[in-house]
Steps between C-alpha positions, in 0.01 A plus 500: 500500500764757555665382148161637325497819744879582396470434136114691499739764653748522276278441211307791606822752549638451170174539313466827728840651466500426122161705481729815626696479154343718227627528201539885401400593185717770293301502172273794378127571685236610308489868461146718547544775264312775609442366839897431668628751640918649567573394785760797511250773394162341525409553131348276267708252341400538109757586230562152379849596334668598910353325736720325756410197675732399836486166641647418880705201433451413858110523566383505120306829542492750231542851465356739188609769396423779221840641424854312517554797680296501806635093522854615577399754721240317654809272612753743598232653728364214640821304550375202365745257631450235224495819232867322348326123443151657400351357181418785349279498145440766247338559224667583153421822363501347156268250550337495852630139555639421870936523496739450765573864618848404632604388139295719268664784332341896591493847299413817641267748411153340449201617622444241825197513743672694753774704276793279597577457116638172498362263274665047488574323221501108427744599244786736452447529128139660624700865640517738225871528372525849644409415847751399817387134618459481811538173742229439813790596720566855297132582501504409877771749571357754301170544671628495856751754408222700313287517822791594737514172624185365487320766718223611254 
């Protein structure tokens, strides 16, 4: 009798503690056009062609935002602790398709929801000749240093 009690123990631990693991999920959530909001500036998420989508690697939640902008700021202000192994999503300004913002190529000088002016690019080829390509770390640097640190 204390055989069954032990192994109905044990049986019964290991089917609990391997309830605890969740997988976390890094892939895209649906977006709610007209309906999302920033959560930097609280306005709604719509321009299809740079909208940011930020995923917590460690809890799976995810984070919208209008303007690539208002992302970078939103984590410089905030602190984010996992800002550096963030999934972070955006959307090309060619096409509106979903990119990896840490490997897309930027301009500068498009119209953006919140005036920020940078626009991602699948492809490098997609930057007018003319313009200075920009990498997610460049564009990073450029709007904190364009807000005085990050204090707008």
């Amino acid at each position: 009798m204390k055989r069954v009690k032990s192994l109905v123990i044990i049986v019964g631990l290991l089917l609990g503690f391997s309830g605890c693991e969740r997988e976390v999920s890094t892939t895209l959530r649906p977006v709610h056009w007209d309906r999302d909001m920033c959560e930097r500036c609280k306005m709604v998420v719509s321009d299809r062609k740079h909208t940011v989508q930020v995923i917590n690697p460690q809890d799976g939640r995810s984070y919208m935002f209008d303007d690539l902008g208002c992302m970078v700021l939103w984590f410089h202000n905030e602190t984010v602790p996992w800002a550096t192994t963030a999934v972070i999503w955006i959307t090309d300004a060619a096409s509106g398709k979903w990119i990896d913002a840490r490997k897309a190529f930027y301009d500068s000088g498009n119209m953006t929801p919140m005036a920020y002016g940078f626009a991602a690019h699948a492809k490098r080829s997609d930057i007018a000749n003319e313009k200075k390509v920009l990498t997610f770390s460049d564009v990073s640097q450029e709007i904190l240093a364009s807000q005085d640190g990050g204090t707008r």
